[in-house]
C-alpha positions as CSV (number, residue, x, y, z in Angstrom):
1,X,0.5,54.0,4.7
2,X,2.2,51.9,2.2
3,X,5.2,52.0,3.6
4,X,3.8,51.1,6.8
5,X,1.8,47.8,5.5
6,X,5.2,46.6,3.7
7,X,7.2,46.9,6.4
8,X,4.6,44.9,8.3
9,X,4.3,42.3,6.3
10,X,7.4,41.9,5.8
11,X,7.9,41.6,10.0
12,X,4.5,39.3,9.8
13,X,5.6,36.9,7.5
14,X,8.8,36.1,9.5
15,X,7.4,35.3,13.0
16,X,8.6,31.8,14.0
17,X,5.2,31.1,15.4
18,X,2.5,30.1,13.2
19,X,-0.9,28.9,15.4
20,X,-4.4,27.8,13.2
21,X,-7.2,27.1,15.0
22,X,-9.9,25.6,13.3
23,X,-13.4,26.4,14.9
24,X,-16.9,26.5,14.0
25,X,-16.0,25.1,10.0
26,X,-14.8,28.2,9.4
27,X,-11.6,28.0,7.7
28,X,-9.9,30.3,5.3
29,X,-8.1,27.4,3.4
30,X,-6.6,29.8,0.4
31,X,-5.2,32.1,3.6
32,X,-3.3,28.5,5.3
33,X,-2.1,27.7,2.0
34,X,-0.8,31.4,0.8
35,X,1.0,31.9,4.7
36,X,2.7,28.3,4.6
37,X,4.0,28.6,0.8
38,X,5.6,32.1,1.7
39,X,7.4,30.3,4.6
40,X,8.1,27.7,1.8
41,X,9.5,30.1,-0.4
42,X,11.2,31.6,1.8
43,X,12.9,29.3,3.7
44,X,11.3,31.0,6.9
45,X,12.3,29.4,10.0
46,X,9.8,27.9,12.2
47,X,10.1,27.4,15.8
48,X,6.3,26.3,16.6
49,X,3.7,24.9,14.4
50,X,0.5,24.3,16.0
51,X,-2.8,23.3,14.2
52,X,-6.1,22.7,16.6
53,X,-9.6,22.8,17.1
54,X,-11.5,24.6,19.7
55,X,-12.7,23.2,22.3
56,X,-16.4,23.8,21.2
57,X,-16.0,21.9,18.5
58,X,-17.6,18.6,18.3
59,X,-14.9,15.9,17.7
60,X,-16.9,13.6,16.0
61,X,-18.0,16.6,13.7
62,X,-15.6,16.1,9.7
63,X,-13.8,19.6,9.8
64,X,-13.3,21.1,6.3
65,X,-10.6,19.7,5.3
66,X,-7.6,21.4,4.8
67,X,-3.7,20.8,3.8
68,X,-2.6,19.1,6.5
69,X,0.1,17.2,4.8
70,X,1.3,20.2,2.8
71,X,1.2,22.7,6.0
72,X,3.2,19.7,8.1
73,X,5.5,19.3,5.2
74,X,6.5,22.7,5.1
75,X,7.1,23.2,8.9
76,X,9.5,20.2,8.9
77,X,11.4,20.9,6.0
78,X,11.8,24.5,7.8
79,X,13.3,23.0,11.1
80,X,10.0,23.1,13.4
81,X,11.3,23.0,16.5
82,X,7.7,22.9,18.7
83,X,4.8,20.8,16.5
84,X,1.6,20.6,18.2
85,X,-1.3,18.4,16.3
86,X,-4.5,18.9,19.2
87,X,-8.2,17.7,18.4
88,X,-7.4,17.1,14.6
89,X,-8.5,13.8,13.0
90,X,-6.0,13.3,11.2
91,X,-3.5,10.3,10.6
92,X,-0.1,11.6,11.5
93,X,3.0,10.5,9.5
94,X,4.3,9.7,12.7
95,X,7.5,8.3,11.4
96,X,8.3,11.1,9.0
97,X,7.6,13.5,12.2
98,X,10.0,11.7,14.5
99,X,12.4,11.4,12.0
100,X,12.9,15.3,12.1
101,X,16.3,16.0,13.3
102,X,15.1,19.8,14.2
103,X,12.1,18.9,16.2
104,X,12.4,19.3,20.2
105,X,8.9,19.1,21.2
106,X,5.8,16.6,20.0
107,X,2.4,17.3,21.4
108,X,-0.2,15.0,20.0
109,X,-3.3,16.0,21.6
């Protein structure tokens, strides 16, 4: 078994994907932190970043608040190539964003 969960996280913790949806206020904050600082570390490649909110939610409801400025940092300075921001309330550093020679794609939603 342990060389079946190594292997896996090793293959996990290299997917160019990374999707968090925020719903209900619940929102593991020490798991968003621990995946983005190993794509950090790492120097992890990441084609899509996407942080959103479920439709359920109320949007006039304060989500727990969470790293956005950290978790954006990272994905830019690893080449996002896809960066989707949908339902957050949040105040984008739009001009840091667009100034991202890597990203392809801007969805602000």
């Amino acid at each position: 078994m342990s060389i079946l969960s190594k292997t896996w996280l090793q293959a996990w913790s290299t997917l160019p994907d990374l999707e968090f949806c925020l719903h209900r206020g619940k929102c593991n904050i020490k798991i968003v932190d621990t995946i983005m600082e190993r794509y950090r570390d790492g120097k992890v490649p990441i084609e899509k970043f996407e942080l959103s909110r479920r439709s359920s939610y109320d949007p006039h409801k304060v989500l727990p608040p969470i790293p956005i400025d950290n978790c954006l940092d990272i994905a830019l300075q690893n080449g996002v190539k896809h960066l989707v921001l949908d339902c957050i309330s949040y105040s984008a550093p739009i001009l840091t964003i667009l100034a991202a020679k890597s990203l392809r794609k801007l969805v602000l939603a």
